[in-house]
N, C-alpha and C positions, 0 to 999 in steps of 0.2 A: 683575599685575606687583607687587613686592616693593617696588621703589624711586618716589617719588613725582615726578610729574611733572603740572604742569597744565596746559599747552599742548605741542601734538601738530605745531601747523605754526610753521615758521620765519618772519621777517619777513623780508621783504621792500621793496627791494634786499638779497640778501646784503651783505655787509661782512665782510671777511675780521675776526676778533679782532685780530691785531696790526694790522691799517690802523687797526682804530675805536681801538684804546690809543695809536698813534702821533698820530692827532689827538686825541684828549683827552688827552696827554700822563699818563695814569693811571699810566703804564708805573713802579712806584716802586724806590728802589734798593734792593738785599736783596731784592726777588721769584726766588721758587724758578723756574727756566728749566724748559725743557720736554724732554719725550723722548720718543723716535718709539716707536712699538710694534716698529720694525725691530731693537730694540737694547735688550735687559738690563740694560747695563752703567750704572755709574753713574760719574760725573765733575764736577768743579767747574766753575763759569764766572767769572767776573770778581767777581762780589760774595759767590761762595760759595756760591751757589746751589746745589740738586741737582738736575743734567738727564745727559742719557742722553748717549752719544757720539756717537748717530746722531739722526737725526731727518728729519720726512717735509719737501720742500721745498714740500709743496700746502699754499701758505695757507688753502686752503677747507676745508683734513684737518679731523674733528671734532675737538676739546680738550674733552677731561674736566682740572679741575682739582681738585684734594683736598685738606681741611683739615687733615689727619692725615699723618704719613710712612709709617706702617705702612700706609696702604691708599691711600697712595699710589704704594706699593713692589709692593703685591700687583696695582694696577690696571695699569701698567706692565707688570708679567708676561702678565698676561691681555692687554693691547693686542698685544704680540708680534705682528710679520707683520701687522697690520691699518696703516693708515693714520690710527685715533684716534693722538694727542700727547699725553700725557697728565703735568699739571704739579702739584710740588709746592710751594705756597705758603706752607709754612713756611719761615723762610728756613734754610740752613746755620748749627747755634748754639745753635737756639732750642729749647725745648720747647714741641712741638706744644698742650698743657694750655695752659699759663700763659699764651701768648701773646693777645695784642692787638693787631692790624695798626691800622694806618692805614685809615681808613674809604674810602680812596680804592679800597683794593682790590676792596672792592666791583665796581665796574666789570667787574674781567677775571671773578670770578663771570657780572655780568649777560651777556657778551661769553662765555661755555663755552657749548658744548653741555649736560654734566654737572657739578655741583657735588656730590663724594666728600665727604660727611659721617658724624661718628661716632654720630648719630641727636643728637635731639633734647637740651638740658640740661646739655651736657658741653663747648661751647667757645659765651657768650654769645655771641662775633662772629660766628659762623657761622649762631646763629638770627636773627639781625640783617639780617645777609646775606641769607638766605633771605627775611624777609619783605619786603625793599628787593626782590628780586628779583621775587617775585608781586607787588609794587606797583606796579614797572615795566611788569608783560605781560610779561615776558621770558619763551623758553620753554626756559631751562636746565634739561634735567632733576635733578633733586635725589634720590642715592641715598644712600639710611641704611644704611650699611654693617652698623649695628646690628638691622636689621627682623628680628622673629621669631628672635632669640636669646635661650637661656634665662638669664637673668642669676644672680648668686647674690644674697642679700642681704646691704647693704654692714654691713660690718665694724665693734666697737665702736672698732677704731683710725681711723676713718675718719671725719671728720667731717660732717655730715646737706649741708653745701652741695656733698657731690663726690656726690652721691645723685643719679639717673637710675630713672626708672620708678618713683616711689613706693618710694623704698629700697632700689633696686639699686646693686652695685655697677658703674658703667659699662669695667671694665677688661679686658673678656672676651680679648681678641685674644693675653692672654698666656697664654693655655689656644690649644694647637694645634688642639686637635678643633673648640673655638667659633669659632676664626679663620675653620675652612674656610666654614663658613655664610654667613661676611663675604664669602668669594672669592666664592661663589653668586651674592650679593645685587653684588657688584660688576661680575659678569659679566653680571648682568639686566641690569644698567642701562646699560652700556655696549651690549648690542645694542638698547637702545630707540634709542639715537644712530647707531646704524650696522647697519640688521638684514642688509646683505648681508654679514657675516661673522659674524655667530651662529655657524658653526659650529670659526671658529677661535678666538672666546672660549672656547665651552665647553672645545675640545683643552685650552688654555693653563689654564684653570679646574682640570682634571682635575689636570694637571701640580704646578700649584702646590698642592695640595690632596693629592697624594700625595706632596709633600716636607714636608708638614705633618704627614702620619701619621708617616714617619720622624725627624720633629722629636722628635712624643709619645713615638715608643719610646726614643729616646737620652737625654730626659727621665727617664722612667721609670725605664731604666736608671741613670743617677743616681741618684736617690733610692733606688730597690734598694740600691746599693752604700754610701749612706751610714751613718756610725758615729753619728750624729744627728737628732734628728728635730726639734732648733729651729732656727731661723735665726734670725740677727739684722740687720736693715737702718738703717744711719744714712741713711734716704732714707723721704722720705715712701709710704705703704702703695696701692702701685698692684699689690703680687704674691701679692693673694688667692686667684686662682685659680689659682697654681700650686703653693700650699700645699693649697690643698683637692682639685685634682686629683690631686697628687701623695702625698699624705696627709702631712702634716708642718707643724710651726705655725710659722706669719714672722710674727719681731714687728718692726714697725717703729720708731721715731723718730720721724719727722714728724708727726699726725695730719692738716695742712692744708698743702696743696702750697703756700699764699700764707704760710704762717709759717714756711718753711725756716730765714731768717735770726734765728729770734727763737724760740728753742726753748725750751719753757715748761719752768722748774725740774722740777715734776710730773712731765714727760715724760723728761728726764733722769735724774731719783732711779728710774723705772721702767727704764730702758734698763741704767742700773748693775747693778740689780737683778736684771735678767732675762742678765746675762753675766757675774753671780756665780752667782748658781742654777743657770746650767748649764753652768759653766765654760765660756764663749763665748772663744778664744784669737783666732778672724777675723770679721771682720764684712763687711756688703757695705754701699757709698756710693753714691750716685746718682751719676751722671755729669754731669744739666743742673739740680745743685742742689750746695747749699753744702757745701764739705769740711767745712768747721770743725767741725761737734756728731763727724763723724767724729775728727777731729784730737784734739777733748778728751776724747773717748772712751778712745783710743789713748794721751793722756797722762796719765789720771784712772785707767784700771780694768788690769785683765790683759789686755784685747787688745791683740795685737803689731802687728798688721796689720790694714788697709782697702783691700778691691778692688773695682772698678767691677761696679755693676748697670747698668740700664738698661729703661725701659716701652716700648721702641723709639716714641719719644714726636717724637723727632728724632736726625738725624744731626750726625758733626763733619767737619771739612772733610778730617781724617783718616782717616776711614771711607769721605769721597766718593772720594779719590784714592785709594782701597785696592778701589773698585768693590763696598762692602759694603754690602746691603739688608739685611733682617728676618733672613732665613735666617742671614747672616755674623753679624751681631752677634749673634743667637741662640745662634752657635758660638764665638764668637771672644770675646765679652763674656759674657753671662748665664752661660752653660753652667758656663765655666773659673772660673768665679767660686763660683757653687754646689756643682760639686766641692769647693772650698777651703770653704768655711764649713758643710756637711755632713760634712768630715772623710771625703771619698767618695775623692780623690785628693791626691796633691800637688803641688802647684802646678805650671807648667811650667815651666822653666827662662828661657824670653823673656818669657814671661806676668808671673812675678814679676819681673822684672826692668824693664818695661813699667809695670806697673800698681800695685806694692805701694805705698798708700801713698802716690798718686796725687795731685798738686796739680790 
């Protein structure tokens, strides 16, 4: 098996997850709700959370919970028709990276069946987590959505502390083709918690993994079409692999997702420089990071315009009401963006009107 797990038997008495969070009161406010494998669809709950519209009413269903939104999106799909729940514990808001929960949450980890991680060195609370949980005996299983994926090596725009694997970069999921790997390893691991449906994970696995190939090709096509081959991002450097898959150079702004608010002159006088050199007229902004180095960008250099990127890191509660996972925002954010700042199309009429320049 792909995904790591070190206990095979359950404890005993069962204890349903929500009975054991209802008595220890762990249950904390802004936890991401759950969603049945019965249902797709995404939707808000009361604190914003992202859970499904359906969901199974067997307290005893397995729960898989994920530290990530993107493979929390993907595990979701693959649950489809199975009776796993499957919850994302990012809250609505937040980016999935940066975050730091509450240590309380621990608990509903120790309380899964699976705990959906992005492999080891890329969210400290999660390795915390994990070791809190083989301390306990628990026998959640723990799958690294990351196992046996060829990484690139991380970027000089990248700084050595966002480094995974001895100087990887850990961002793979925005390369369609290294996603599918992740579907695999999420599908392993979801039938270790449930092997009488192995074979409607794999169905679901297939599905999502062959909207992933259509993903690359519309990519592709992109880039085909564009009159450019630089980009410019006011957002810290998480889209190396879609420069290097796509063949084309993104330079970013940020070097460290923890210095958004405090952009080093150095990095500035380079960002000027690299949108006079190639006459850069659009740029792309992070979405769960600071407009502003956008904004002085836009009022310092010749760029007119900044439109939303996005590392599908987490959702807004805009995207939850609009029922948008990985796929959507990959079409509806990334994509229409990339046209614009490749000079591949022009903008779309709602698109710009939406997002140009975006508070």
């Amino acid at each position: 098996m792909r995904s790591d797990h070190d206990a095979t038997v359950r404890r005993e008495p069962h204890v349903s997850r929500r009975a054991a969070l209802a008595g220890s009161g762990a249950l904390i406010a802004g936890l991401a709700g759950c969603t049945g494998g019965q249902s797709s669809d995404v939707a808000g709950d009361e604190s914003g959370a992202t859970v499904g519209d359906e969901g199974s009413d067997d307290e005893d269903a397995p729960v898989a919970v994920a530290s990530f939104f993107t493979f929390y999106d993907f595990a979701r799909q693959i649950a489809e028709g199975t009776p796993v729940r499957v919850e994302n514990l990012v809250p609505t808001g937040l980016h999935g990276h940066g975050w730091d929960p509450d240590p309380s949450i621990t608990r509903d980890i120790i309380d899964a069946d699976a705990f959906i991680t992005v492999g080891p060195d890329f969210q400290p609370w999660a390795d915390r987590a994990i070791r809190t949980v083989r301390d306990d005996g628990a026998d959640t299983n723990v799958i690294n959505a990351r196992e046996g994926i060829d990484l690139i090596d991380l970027a000089d725009t990248v700084e050595d502390d966002e480094e995974v694997d001895s100087g990887k970069d850990p961002h793979f999921w925005l390369d369609p083709l290294r996603a599918q790997e992740s579907v695999d390893n999420i599908a392993e691991g979801l039938t270790a918690i449930a092997p009488d449906h192995e074979a409607a994970f794999a169905d679901n696995a297939d599905a999502v993994n062959a909207e992933l190939a259509e993903l690359d090709a519309e990519w592709e096509a992109i880039f085909e079409a564009a009159d450019r081959d630089v980009v410019f991002l006011a957002a810290h450097n998480a889209f190396e692999y879609i420069g290097q898959r796509y063949g084309a150079t993104i330079q970013p702004l940020v070097m460290n997702l923890a210095a958004e608010n405090d952009v080093r002159p150095a990095d500035m006088r380079r960002a000027e420089d690299t949108i006079a050199d190639n006459d850069i007229r659009h740029i792309g902004a992070a979405v769960f990071e600071s407009r502003r180095p956008a904004r002085q960008l836009r009022d310092e250099t010749d760029v007119e315009a900044y439109y939303p990127v996005t590392p599908y890191a987490g959702t807004t509660e805009e995207w939850v009401d609009r029922g948008w996972g990985y796929f959507e925002i990959a079409r509806e954010i990334n994509m229409k963006t990339f046209e614009i700042v490749l000079d591949a199309a022009e903008p779309e009429t709602a698109f710009d009107e939406e997002w140009r320049n975006f508070e």
